[in-house]
C-alpha positions as CSV (number, residue, x, y, z in Angstrom):
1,X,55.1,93.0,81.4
2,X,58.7,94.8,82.2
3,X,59.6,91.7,83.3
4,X,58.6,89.8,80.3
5,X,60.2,92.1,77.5
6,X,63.1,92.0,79.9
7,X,63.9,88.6,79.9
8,X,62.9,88.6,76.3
9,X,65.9,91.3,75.4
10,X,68.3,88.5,77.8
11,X,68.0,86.3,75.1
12,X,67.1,82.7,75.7
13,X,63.4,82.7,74.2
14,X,64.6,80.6,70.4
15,X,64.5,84.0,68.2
16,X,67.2,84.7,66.1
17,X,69.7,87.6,67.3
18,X,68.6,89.9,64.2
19,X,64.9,90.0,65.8
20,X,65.9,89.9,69.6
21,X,64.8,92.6,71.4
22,X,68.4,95.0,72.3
23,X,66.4,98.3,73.9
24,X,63.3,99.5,74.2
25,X,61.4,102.5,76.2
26,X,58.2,103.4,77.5
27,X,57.2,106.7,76.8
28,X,56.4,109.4,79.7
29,X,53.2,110.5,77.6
30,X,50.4,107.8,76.3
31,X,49.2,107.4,73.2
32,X,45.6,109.4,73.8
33,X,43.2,111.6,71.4
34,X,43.5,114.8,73.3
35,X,47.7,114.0,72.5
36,X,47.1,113.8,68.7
37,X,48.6,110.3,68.6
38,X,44.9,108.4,68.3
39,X,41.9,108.9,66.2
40,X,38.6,108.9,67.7
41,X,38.0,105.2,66.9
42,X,41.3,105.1,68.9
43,X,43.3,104.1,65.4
44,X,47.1,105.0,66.0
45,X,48.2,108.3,64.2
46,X,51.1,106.6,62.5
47,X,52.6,110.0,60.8
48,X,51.8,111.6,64.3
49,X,53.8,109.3,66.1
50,X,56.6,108.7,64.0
51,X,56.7,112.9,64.1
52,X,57.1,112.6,68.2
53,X,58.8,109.8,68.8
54,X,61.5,110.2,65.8
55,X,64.6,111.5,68.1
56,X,64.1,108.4,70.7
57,X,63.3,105.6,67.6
58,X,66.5,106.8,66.0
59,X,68.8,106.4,69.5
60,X,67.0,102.8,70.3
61,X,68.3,101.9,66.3
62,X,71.9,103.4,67.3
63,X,71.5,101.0,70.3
């Protein structure tokens, strides 16, 4: 999967520069329940998650 978003973000792949892929990151924790980042129907906690991740999403849009 690296591999794929990697060549992605290389270009090459027919999308337009303004939707190509420039950085990304996987994060260290996952997205789990006992986290507070899913519901029990294992629904993403978008408020939750924006909370978290809000330092790293606003570096990768500096990027």
């Amino acid at each position: 999967m690296l591999y794929d978003v990697e060549g992605a973000a290389a270009g090459g792949t027919g999308v337009p520069q303004a939707e190509a892929i420039r950085a990304f990151r996987v994060p260290a924790q996952p997205f789990t329940e006992e986290h507070g980042l899913l519901t029990p129907s294992l629904k993403l906690r978008r408020r939750a998650v924006e909370r978290a991740y809000a330092e790293e999403a606003e570096v990768l849009y500096r990027a």
